[in-house]
Backbone as CSV, one residue per row, in Angstrom:
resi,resn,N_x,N_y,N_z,CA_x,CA_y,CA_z,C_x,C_y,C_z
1,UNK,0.826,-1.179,0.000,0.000,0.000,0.000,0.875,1.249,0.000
2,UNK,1.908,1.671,0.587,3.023,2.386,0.960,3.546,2.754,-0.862
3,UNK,3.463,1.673,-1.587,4.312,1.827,-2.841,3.342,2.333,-3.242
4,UNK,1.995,1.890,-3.624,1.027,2.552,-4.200,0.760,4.320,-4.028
5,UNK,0.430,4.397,-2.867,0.491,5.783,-2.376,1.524,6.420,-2.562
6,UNK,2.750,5.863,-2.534,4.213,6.728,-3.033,3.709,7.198,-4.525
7,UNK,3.388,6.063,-5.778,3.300,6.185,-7.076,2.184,7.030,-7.760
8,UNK,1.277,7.843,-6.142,0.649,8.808,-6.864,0.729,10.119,-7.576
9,UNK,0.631,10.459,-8.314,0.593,11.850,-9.287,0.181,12.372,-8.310
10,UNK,-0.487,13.033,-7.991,-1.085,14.358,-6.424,-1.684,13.374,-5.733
11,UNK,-1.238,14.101,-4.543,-2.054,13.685,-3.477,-3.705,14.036,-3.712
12,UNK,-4.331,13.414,-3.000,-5.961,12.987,-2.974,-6.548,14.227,-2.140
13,UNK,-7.050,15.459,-3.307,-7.648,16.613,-2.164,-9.359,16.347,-2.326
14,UNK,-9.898,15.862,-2.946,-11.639,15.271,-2.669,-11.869,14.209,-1.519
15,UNK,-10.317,13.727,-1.590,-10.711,12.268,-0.771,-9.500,12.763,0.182
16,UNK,-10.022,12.189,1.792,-9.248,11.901,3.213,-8.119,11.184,2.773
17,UNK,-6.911,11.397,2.780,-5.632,10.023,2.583,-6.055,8.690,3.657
18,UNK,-6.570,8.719,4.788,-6.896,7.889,5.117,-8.230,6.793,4.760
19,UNK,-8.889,7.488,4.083,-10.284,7.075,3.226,-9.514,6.335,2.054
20,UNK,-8.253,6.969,1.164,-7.552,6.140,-0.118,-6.982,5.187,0.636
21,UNK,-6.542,4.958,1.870,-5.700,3.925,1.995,-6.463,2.583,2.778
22,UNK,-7.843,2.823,3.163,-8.322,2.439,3.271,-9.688,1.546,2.113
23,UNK,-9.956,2.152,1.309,-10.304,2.076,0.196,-9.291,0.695,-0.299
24,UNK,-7.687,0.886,-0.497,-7.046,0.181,-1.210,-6.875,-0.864,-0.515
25,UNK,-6.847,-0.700,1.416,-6.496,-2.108,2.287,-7.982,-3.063,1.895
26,UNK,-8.708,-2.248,2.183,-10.118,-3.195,2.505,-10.548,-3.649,1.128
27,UNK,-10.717,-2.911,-0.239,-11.404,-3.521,-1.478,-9.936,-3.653,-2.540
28,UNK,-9.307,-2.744,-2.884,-8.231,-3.056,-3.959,-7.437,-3.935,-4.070
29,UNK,-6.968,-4.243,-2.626,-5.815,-5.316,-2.350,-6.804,-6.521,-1.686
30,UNK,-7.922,-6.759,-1.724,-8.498,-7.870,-1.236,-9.705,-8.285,-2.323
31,UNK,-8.957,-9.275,-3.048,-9.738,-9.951,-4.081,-10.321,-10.370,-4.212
32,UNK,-11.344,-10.903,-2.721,-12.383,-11.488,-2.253,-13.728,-10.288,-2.188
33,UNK,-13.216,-9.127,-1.894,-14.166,-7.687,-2.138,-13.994,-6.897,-2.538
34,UNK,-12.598,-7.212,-3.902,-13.123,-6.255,-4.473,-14.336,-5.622,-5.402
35,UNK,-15.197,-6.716,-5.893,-16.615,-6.350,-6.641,-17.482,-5.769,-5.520
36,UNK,-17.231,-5.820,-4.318,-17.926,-5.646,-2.970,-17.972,-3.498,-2.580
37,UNK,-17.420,-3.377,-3.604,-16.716,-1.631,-3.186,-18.068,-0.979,-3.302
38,UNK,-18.320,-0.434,-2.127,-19.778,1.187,-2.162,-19.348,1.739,-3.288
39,UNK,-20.350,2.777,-3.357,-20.266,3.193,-4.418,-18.746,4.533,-3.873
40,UNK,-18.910,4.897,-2.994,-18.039,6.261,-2.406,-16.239,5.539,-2.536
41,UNK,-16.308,4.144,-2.177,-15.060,3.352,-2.369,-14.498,3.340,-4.043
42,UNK,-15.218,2.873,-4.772,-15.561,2.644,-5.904,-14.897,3.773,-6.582
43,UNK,-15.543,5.700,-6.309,-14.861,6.311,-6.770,-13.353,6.707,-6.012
44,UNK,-12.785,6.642,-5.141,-11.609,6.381,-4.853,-10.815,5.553,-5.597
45,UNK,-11.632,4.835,-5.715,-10.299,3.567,-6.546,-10.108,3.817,-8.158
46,UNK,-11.028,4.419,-8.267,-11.081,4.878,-9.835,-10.080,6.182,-10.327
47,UNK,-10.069,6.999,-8.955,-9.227,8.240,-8.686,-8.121,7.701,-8.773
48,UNK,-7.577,6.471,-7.540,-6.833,6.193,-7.773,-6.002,5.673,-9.057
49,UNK,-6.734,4.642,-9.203,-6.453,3.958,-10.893,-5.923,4.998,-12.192
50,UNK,-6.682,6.557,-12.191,-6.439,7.415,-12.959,-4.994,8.336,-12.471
51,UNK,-4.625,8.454,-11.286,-3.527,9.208,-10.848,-2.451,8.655,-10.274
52,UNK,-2.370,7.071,-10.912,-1.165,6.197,-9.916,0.158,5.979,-11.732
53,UNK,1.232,6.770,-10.972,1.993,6.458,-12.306,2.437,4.780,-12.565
54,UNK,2.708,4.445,-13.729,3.185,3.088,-13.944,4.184,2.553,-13.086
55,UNK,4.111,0.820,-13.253,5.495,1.011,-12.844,6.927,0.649,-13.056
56,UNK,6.929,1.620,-14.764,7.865,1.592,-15.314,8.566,3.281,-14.867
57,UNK,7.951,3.885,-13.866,8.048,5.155,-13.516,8.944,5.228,-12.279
């Protein structure tokens, strides 16, 4: 999670940093929920997904 959050383009000003990293412990990194994401999770991870550089970066 630490690498992820390092590999973001800006920090998260709509969303709490603790709401993204939570978002990524509980649904992104757990493959059992991630189809399980609210809808408020859901757009976090999408934020995320759009502002996380590669990682050829």
């Amino acid at each position: 999670m630490a690498t992820t959050i390092a590999l973001l383009r800006t920090e998260p000003t709509a969303f709490k940093p603790v709401d993204v990293r939570t978002a990524l412990r509980e649904f992104a990194f757990n493959k059992g929920r991630r189809n399980e994401a609210p809808s408020e999770v859901a757009a976090i991870l999408k934020w995320v997904e759009r502002n996380t550089l590669s990682m050829a970066a």
